[in-house]
C-alpha positions in Angstrom: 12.2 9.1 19.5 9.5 10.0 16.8 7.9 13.3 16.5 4.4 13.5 15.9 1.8 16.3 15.6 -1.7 14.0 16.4 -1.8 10.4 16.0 -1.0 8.8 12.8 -4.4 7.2 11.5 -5.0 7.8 7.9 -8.6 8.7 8.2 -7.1 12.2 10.5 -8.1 14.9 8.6 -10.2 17.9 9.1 -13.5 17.9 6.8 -13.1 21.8 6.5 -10.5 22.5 5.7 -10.0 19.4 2.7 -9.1 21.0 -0.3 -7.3 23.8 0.1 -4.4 23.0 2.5 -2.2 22.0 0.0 -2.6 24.8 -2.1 -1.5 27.0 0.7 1.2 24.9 1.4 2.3 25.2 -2.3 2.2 28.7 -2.7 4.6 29.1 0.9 6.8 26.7 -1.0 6.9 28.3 -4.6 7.4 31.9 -3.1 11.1 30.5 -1.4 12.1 28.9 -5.1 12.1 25.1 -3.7 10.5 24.2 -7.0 13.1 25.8 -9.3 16.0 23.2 -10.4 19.3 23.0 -8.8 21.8 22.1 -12.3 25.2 22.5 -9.8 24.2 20.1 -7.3 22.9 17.8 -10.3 26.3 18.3 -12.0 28.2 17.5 -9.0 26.1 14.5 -7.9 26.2 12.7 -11.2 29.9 13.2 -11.5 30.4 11.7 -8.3 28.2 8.8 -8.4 29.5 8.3 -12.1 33.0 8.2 -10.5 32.0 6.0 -8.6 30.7 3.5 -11.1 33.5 3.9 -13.4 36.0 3.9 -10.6 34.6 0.4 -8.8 34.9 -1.1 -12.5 38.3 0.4 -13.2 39.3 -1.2 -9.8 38.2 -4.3 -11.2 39.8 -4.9 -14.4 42.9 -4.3 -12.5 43.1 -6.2 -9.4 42.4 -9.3 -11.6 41.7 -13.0 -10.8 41.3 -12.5 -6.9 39.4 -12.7 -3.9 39.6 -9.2 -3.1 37.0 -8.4 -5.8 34.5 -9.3 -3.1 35.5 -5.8 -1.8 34.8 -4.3 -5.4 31.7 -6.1 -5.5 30.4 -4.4 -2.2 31.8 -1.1 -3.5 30.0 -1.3 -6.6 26.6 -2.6 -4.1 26.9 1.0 -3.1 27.6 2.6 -6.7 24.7 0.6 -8.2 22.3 2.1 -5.6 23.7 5.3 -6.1 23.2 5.4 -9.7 19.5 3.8 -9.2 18.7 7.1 -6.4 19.6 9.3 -9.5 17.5 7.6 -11.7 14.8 8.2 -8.9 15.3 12.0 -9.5 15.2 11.7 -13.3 12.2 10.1 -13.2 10.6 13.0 -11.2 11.7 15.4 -13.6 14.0 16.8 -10.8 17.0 17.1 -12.7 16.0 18.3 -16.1 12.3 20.3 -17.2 11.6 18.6 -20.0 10.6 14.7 -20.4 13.0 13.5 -23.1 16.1 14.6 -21.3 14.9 12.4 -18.4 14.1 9.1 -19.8 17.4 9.7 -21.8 19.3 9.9 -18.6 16.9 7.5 -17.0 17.4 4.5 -19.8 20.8 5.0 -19.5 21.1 5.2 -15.4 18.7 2.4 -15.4 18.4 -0.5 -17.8 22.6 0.3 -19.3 23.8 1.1 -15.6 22.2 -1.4 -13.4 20.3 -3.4 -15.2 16.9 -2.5 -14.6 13.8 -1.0 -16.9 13.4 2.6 -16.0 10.4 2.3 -18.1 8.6 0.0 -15.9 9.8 1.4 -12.6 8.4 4.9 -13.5 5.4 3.1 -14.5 5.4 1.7 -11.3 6.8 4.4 -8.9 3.9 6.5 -10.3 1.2 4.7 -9.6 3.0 4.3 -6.0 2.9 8.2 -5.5 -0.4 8.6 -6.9 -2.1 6.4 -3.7 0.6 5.5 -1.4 0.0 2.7 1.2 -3.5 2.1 -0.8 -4.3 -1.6 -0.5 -5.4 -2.2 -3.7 -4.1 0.7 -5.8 0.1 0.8 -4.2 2.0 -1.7 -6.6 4.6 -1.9 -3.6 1.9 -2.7 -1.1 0.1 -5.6 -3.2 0.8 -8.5 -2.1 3.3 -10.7 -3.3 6.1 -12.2 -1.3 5.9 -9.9 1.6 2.2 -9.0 3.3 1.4 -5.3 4.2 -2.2 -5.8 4.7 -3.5 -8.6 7.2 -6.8 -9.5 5.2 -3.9 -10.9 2.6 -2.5 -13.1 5.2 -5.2 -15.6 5.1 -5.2 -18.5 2.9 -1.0 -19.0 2.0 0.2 -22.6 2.2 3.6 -23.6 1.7 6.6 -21.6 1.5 4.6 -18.3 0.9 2.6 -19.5 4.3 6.2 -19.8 6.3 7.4 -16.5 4.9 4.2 -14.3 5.7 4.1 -16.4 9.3 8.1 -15.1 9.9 8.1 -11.7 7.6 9.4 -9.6 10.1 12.5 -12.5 10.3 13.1 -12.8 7.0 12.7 -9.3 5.7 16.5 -8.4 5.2 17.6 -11.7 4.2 15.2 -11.7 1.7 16.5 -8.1 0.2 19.1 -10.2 -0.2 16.9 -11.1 -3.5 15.6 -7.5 -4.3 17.9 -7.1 -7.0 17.3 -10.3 -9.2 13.3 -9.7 -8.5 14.3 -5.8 -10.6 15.3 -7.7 -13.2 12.8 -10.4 -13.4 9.8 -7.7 -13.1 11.7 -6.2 -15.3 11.7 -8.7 -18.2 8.0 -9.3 -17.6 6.9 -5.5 -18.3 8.9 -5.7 -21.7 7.2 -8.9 -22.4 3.6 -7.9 -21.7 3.4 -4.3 -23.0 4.2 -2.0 -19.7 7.3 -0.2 -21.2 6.8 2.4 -24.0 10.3 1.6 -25.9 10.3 -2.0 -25.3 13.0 -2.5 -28.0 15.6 -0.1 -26.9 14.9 -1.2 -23.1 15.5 -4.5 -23.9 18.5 -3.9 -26.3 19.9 -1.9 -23.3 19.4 -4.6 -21.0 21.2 -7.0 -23.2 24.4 -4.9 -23.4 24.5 -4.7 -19.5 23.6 -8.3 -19.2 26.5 -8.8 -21.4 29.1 -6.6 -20.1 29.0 -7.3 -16.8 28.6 -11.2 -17.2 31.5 -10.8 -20.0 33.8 -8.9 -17.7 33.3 -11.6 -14.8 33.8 -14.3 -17.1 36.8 -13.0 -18.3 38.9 -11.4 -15.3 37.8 -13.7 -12.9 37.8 -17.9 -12.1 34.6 -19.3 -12.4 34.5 -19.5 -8.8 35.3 -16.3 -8.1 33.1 -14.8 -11.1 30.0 -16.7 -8.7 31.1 -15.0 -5.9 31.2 -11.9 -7.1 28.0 -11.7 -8.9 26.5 -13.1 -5.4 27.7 -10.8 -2.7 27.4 -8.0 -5.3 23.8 -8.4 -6.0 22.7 -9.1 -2.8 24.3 -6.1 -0.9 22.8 -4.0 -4.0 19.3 -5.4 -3.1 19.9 -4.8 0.4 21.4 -0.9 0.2 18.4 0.0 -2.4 15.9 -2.0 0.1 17.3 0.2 2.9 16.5 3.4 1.2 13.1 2.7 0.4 12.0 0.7 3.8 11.9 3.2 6.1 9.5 5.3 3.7 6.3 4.3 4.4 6.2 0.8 5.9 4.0 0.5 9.1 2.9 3.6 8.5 -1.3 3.6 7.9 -3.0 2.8 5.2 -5.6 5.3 3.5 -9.6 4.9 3.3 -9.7 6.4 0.4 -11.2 9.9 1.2 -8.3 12.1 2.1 -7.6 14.9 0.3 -3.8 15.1 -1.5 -2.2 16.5 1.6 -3.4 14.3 4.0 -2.9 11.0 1.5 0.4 12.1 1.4 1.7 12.9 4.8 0.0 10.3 7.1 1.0 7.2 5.1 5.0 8.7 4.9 7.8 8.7 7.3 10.6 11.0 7.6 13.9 10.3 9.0 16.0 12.4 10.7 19.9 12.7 9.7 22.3 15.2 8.6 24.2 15.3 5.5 25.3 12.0 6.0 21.9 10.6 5.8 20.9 12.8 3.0 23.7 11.7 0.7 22.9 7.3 1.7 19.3 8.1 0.9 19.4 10.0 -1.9 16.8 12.8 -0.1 14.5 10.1 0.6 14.3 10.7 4.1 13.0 13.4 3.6 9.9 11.6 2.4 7.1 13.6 3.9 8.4 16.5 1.5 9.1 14.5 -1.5 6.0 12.8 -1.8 4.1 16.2 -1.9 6.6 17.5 -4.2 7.9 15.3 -5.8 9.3 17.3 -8.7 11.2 18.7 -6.2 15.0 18.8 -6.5 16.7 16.7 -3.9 18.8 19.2 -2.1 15.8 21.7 -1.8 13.5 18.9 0.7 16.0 19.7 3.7 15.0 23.6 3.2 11.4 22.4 2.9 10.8 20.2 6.3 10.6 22.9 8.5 7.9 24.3 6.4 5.5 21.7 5.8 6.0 20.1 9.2 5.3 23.9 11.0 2.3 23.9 8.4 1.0 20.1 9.5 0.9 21.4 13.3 -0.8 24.2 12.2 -3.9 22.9 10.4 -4.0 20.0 13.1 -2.2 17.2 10.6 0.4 14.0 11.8 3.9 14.5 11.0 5.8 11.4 11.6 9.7 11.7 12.2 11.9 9.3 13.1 15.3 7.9 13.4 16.5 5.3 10.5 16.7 2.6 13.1 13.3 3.2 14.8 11.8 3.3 11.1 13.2 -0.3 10.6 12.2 -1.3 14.2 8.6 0.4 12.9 8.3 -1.4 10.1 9.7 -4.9 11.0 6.6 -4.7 14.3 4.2 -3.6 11.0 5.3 -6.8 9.3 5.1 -9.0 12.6 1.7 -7.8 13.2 0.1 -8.2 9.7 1.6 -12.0 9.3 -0.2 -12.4 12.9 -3.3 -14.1 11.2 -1.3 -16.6 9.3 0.5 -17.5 12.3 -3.2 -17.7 14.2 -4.6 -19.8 11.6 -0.9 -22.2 11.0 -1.2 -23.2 15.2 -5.5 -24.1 14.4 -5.0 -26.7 11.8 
């Protein structure tokens, strides 16, 4: 079931009252200390995850030459994810104040952990907060393989043409890929000038593109080494693609004239869960919360929801909550309807 307060359309707002919501809603937030920064639960959740990490790898090197690393490689699916959701929170600044500390932690979460630039996913996650669901100004609503807008679903021929006609098919199977297309996008932001530290980025790339290719190489047939690196990436692109899907996809698109509250709210999607949910998301189902605060520290949005979405009913503004598998059902009939002109246009020729 989804809980809403009005209907979800982006342009819902109330003209007079545009301005000053959020600062209300701020100062109700601020005078309960959600803002201030939670260094236990940091401690506790980095040791874990890093556990984790280490612990997959250690598991590893000692089972040796077998097939029953394809159960390491899905543990370390869920590690790498992990360790990516923490990076998330460094790169908010929910974890330490200041911004060295954080791109520290982040380079090393990041491009040394998992083999991805934290320099141009902040870049990128930024611009994402800054106008979510915005057609032309969202980097993860531009259209590349997937469509999220139907006026993009003209014109594609080919292979793009099938997958836009059959997006809502193809969507998990092609998360499948998520994790390669990190470190391609990757490459091409050191290459043309996105990342500020291009040289230690890359030379931390390189060292996890070494060590993990060496230690397949090495404790495992050539075969198996394949294998691994295959179900292992994959269920890594599918786990991080699982955390981030149910966010905002399907959910509407803005016109441009909403004030920050309202930009924020109506184009994200919450999903209900208890700790359970919390911990496999990293907080990000909490998303309504996060996105208007996004410095704030993970465990802190579950003491926030009750706030802002009593504050949304109050001022007259949608608050979309779901369940995680009606947010996938959500967004995979989102999908099906914008790849509706491509398939109108495929059965005319």
């Amino acid at each position: 079931m989804t809980t809403t307060v009005t209907p979800t359309t982006a342009s819902t707002q109330s003209p007079t009252t545009t301005g000053s919501d959020f600062a209300v809603l701020a100062r109700r937030v601020n005078d309960d200390g959600l803002m201030q920064r939670r260094p236990a639960y940091y401690l506790a959740r980095i040791s874990v995850v890093a556990l984790m990490l280490l612990g997959g790898w250690t598991a590893f090197f000692l089972i040796g030459s077998s097939w029953w690393q394809l159960v390491t490689a899905a543990f370390l699916s869920i590690a790498f994810t992990q360790v990516a959701l923490v990076a998330h929170d460094l790169a908010h600044r929910q974890v330490f104040r200041t911004k060295h500390p954080s791109e520290v932690a982040g380079r090393i979460a990041g491009n040394l952990g998992i083999g991805m630039s934290y320099g141009w996913w902040m870049d990128k996650h930024t611009r994402h907060h800054n106008n979510p669901n915005h057609d032309d100004l969202d980097p993860d609503v531009a259209p590349e393989v997937l469509i999220w807008a139907e006026r993009s679903a003209l014109g594609r021929r080919g292979l793009k043409g099938f997958i836009t006609r059959h997006q809502a098919v193809l969507f998990f199977p092609l998360l499948t890929l998520l994790a390669i297309d990190l470190k391609v996008s990757s490459i091409k932001a050191l290459r043309n000038g996105t990342v500020k530290r291009p040289r230690l980025e890359t030379t931390l790339l390189i060292l996890h593109a070494v060590g993990y290719l060496s230690a397949l190489l090495v404790v495992l047939s050539p075969l198996q080494a394949v294998a691994f690196l295959l179900v292992h990436q994959a269920l890594f692109g599918v786990y991080l693609g699982m955390t981030f899907a149910p966010n905002h996809k399907g959910m509407p698109h803005p016109t441009g004239g909403e004030d920050y509250l309202r930009k924020q709210v109506l184009t994200s999607r919450n999903v209900r869960g208890g700790w359970l949910t919390d911990a496999a998301l990293g907080g990000l189902n909490y998303q309504i919360e996060h996105h208007l605060f996004p410095g704030m520290p993970a465990p802190n949005l579950r003491r926030a929801q009750p706030i802002v979405q009593a504050y949304c009913a109050d001022i007259g503004v949608a608050y979309e909550q779901t369940s995680l598998i009606t947010s996938y059902r959500q967004a995979l009939q989102y999908l099906h309807q914008v790849g509706a002109p491509a398939r109108d246009e495929h059965s005319a020729r």
